[in-house]
KEZANU-663042 format. One record per residue (C-alpha): chain; residue number from 1; x, y, z. Coordinates in nm, 4 decimals. Each point is the difference from the previous one (the first is absolute). Example, Ala and Ser with C-alpha at 12.3 -4.5 7.8 and 13.67 -1.06 7.14 Angstrom:
2
[A,1,[1.2300,-0.4500,0.7800]]
[A,2,[0.1370,0.3440,-0.0660]]
***
This chain:
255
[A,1,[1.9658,-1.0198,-6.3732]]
[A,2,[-0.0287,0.3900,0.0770]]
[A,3,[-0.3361,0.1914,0.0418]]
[A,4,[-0.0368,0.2940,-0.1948]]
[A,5,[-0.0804,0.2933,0.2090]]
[A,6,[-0.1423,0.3441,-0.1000]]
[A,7,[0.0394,0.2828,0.2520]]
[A,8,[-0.1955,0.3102,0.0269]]
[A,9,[0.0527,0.3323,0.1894]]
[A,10,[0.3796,-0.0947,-0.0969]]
[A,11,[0.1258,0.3510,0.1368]]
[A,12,[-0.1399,0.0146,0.3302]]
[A,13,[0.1266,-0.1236,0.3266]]
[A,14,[-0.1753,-0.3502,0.0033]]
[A,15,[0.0569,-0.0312,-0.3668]]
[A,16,[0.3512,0.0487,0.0400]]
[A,17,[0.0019,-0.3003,0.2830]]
[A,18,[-0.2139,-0.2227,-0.2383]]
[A,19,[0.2416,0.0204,-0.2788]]
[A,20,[0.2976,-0.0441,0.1785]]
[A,21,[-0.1438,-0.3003,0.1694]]
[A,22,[-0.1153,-0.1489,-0.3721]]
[A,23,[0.3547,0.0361,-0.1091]]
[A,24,[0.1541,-0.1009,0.2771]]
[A,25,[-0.1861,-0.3408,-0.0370]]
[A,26,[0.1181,-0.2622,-0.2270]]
[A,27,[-0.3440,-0.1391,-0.0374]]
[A,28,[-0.1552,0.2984,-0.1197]]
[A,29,[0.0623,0.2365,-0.3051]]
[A,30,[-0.0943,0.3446,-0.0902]]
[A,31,[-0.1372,0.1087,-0.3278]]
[A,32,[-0.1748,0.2598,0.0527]]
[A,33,[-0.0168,0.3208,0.2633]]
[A,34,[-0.2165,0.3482,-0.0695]]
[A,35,[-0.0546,0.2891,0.2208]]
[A,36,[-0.2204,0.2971,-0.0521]]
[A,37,[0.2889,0.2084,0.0846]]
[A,38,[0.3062,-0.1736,-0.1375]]
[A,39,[0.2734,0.2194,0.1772]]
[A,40,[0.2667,-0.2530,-0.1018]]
[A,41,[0.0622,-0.1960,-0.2674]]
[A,42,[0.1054,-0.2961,0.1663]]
[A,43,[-0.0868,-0.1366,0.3482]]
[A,44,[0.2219,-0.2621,0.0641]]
[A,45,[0.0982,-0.0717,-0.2752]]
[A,46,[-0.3416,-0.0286,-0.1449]]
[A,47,[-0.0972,0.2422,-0.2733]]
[A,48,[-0.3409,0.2244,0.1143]]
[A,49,[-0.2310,0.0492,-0.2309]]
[A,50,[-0.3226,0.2910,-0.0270]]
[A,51,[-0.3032,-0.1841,0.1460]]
[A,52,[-0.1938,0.1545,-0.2613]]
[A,53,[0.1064,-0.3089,-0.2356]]
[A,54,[-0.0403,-0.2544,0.3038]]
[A,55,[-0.2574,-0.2284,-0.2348]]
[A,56,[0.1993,0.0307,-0.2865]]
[A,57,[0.2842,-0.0935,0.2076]]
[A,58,[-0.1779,-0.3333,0.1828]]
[A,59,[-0.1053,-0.1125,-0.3437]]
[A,60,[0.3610,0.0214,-0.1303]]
[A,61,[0.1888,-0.1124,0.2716]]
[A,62,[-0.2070,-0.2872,0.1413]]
[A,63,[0.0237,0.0318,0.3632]]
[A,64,[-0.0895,-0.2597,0.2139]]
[A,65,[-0.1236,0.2199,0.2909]]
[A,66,[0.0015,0.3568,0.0387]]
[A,67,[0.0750,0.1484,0.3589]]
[A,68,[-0.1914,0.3298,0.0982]]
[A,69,[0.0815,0.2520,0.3113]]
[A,70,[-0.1652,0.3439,-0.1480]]
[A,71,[-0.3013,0.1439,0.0653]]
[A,72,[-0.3442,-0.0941,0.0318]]
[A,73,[-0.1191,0.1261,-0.3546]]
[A,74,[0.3264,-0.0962,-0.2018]]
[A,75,[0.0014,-0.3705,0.1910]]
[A,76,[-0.3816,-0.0306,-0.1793]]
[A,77,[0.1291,0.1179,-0.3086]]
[A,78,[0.2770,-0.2508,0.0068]]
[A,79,[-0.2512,-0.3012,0.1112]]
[A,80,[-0.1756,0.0940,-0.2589]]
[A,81,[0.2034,-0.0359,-0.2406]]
[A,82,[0.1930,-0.3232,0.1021]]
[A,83,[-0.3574,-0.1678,0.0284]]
[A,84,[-0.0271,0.0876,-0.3668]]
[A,85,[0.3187,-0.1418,-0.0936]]
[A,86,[-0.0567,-0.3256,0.2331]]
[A,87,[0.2871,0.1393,0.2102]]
[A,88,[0.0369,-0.0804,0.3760]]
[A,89,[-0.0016,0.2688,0.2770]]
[A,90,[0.1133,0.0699,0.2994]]
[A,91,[-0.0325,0.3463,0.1674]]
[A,92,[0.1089,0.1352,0.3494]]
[A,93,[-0.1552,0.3449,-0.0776]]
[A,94,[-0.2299,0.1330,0.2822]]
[A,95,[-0.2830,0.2765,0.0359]]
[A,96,[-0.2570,-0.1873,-0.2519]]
[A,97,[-0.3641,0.0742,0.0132]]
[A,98,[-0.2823,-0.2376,-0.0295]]
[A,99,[-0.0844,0.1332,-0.3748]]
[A,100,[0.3851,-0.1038,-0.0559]]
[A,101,[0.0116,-0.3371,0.1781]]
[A,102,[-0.3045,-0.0727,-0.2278]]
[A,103,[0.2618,0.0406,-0.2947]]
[A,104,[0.2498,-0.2191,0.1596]]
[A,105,[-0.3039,-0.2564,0.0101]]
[A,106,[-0.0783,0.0373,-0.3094]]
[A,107,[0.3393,-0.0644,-0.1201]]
[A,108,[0.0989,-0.3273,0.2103]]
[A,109,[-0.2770,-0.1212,-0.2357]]
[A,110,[0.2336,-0.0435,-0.2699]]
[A,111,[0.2866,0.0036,0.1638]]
[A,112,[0.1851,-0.1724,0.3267]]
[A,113,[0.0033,0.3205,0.2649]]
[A,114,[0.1719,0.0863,0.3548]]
[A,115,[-0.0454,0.3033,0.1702]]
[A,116,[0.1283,0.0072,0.3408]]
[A,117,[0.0935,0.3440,0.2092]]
[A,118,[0.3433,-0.1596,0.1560]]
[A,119,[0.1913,-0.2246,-0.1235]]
[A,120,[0.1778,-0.0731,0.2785]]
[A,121,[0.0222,-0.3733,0.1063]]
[A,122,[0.0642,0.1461,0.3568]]
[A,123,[-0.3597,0.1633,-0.0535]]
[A,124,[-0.1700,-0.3194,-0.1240]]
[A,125,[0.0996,-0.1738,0.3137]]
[A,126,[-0.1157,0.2992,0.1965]]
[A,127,[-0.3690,-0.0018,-0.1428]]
[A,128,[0.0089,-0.3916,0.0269]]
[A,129,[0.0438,0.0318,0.4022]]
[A,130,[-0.2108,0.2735,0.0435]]
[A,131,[-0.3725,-0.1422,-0.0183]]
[A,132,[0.0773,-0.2463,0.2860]]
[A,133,[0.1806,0.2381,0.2097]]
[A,134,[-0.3262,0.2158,-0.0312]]
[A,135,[-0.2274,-0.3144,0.0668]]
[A,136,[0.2174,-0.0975,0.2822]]
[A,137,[-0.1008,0.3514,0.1413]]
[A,138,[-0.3528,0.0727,-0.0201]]
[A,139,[-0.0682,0.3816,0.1067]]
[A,140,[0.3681,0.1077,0.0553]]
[A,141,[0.0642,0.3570,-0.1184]]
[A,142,[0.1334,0.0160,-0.3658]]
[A,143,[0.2302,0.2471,-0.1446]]
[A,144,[0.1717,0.0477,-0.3410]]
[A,145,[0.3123,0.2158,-0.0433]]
[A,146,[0.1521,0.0218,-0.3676]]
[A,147,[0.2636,0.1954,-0.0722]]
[A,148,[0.1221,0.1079,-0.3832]]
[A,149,[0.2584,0.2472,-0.1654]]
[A,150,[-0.1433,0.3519,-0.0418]]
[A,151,[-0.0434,-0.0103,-0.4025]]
[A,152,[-0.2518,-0.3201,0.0392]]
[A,153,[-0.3619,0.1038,-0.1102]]
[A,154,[-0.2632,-0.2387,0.1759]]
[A,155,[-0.0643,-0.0687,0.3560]]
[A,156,[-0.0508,-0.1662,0.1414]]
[A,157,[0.2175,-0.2476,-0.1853]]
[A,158,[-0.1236,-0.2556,-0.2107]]
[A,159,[0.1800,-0.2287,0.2070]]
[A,160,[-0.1704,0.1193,0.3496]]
[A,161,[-0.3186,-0.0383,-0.2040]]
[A,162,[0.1034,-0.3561,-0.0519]]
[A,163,[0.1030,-0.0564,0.3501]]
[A,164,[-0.3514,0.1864,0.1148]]
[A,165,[-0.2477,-0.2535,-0.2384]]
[A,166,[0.1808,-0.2800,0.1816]]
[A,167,[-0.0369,0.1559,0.3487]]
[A,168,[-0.3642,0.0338,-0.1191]]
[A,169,[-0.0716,-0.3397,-0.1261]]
[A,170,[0.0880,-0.1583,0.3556]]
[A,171,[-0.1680,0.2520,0.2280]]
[A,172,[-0.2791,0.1823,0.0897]]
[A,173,[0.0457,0.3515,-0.0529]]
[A,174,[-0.2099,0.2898,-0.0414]]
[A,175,[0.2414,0.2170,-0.2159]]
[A,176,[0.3199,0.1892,-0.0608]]
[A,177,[0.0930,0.3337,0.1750]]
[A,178,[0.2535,0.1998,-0.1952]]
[A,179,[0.2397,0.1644,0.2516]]
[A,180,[-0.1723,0.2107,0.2767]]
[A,181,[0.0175,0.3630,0.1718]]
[A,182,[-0.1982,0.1596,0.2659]]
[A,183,[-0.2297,-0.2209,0.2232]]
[A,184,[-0.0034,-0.3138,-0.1727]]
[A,185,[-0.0264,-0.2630,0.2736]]
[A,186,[0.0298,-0.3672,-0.2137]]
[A,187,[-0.3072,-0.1035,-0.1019]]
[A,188,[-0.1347,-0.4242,0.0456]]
[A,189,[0.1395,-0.2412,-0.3308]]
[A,190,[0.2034,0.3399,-0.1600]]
[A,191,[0.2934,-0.0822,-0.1827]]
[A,192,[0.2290,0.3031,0.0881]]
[A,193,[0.2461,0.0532,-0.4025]]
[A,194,[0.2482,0.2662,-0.0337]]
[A,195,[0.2103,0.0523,-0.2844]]
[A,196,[0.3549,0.2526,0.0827]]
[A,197,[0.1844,0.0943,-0.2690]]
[A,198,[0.3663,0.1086,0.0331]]
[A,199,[0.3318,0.0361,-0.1686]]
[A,200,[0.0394,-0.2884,-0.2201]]
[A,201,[-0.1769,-0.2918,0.2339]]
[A,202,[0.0083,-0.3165,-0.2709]]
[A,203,[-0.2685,-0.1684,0.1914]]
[A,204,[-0.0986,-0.0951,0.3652]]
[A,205,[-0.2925,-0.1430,0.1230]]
[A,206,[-0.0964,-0.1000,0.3710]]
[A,207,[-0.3402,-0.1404,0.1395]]
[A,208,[-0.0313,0.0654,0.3509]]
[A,209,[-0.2898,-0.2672,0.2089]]
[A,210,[-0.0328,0.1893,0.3430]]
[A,211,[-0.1879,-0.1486,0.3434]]
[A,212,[-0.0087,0.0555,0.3256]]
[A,213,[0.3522,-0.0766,0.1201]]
[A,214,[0.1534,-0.1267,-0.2728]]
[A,215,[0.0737,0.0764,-0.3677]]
[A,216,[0.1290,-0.1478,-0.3486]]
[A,217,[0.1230,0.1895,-0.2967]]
[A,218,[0.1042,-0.1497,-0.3325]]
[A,219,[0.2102,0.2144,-0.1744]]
[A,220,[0.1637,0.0045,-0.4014]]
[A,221,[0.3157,0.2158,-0.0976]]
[A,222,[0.1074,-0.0074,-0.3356]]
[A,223,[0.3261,0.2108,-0.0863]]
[A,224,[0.0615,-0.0799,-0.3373]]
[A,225,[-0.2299,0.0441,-0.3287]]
[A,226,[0.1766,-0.3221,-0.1288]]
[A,227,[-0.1706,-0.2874,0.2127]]
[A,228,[-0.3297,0.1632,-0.1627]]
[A,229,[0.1740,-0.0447,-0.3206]]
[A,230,[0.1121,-0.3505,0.0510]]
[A,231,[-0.3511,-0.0611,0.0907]]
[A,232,[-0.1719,0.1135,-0.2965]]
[A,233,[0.2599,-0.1760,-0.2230]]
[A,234,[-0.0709,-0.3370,0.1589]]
[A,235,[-0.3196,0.0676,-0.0238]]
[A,236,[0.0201,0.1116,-0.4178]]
[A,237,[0.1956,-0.3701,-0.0459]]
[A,238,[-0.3026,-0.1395,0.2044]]
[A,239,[-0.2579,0.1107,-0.2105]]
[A,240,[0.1569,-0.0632,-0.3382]]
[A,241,[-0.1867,-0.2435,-0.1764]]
[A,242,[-0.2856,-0.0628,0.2845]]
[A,243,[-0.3561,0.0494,-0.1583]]
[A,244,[-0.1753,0.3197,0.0190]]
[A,245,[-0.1697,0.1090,0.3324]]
[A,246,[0.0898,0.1471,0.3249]]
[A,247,[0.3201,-0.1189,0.2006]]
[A,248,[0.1380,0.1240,0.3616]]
[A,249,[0.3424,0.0343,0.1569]]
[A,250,[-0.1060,-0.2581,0.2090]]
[A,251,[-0.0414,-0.2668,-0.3149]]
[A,252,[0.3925,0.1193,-0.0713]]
[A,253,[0.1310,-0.0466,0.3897]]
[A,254,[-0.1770,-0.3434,-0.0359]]
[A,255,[0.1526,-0.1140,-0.3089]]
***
């Protein structure tokens, strides 16, 4: 039996990934794929479609799920919209504000949601290691170093976000210092975060625990879009079906 899968933002580079993933997979199928700017007509394979008719579109077609990597105010607009049509969601889009991640509560009322800012499985185990290796370390020096291709609007990452609630949840820190210049000795419980962008970076992420005479660093490299895509698929067949409410990567590593 094949899930039904609706992709959004079907032009751009995630979108792209997404859909080739979906087709690629013989447990999924695609019936529907919009764009705001549908360059092509096709991506593969896949006809695009103006995302102008996107709810005329989920009521005819049926999806299952819809996947989502846009932007912050489109993602709403489709949450919106699939919550209305008692359509899943999952969305990878970063950069959302607390007025919008009151829409995408507001929507996993009537629908099964996921949001998650990596899909990366290598990610998942990162953040699952990383509140005992800062409990194991009480007062050693943290630092955050994300690095992203040079188009990519937020920072830091929604990912290093991710990575920094989790250092905060098993620590005692005082607060995050964005990069530094001039005398700026560290300062007791600071978490040190800076985001580099350059060239076309598809995502690295290292956490750095420094003491005296020793350090550890926990580092993340992705260098392909697609393991985010083959993320975001499994988690689209994970969700179809389930109930509405919120849902983490973490529920789809775990099965």
């Amino acid at each position: 039996m094949t899930v039904r899968l609706g992709v959004t933002g079907a032009t751009g580079r995630m979108g792209r990934e997404v859909l080739a993933t979906v087709v690629d997979r013989p447990d999924c199928e695609p019936v529907l794929a919009v764009s705001r700017t549908p360059t092509a007509e096709t991506v593969a394979g896949v006809a695009v479609e103006p995302a102008g008719e996107f709810a005329a579109l989920v009521a005819d077609r049926e999806p299952a799920v819809v996947i989502d990597f846009t932007g912050p105010g489109s993602a709403t607009e489709y949450a919106t919209a699939c919550a209305e049509a008692g359509v899943a969601f999952v969305t990878g889009t970063t950069g959302f504000t607390d007025d919008d991640r009151e829409v995408l509560a507001a929507a996993s009322e009537s629908t099964a949601l996921l949001h998650a800012p990596n899909f990366s499985r290598g990610i998942q185990a990162l953040v699952n290691v990383l509140g005992e290796a800062i409990e194991s370390l009480p007062g050693y020096d943290v630092e955050l170093v994300e690095t992203h291709h040079n188009r990519k609007r937020d920072a830091p990452s929604g990912t290093a976000n991710r990575l920094l609630a989790e250092i905060e949840a098993h620590g005692d820190f005082s607060g995050r210092t964005h990069g530094r210049e001039g005398q700026s000795p560290r300062k007791p419980g600071e978490i040190g975060v800076h985001a580099l962008r350059a060239g076309g970076v598809t995502g690295s992420h290292e956490v750095l625990l420094a003491g005296d005479g020793e350090e550890l660093r926990l580092s993340h490299r992705a260098d392909d879009r697609r393991v985010f895509a083959a993320g975001a698929v499994d988690a689209a067949v994970y969700l179809a079906g389930r109930e509405a409410g919120r849902y983490e990567f973490a529920d789809v590593i775990a099965g």
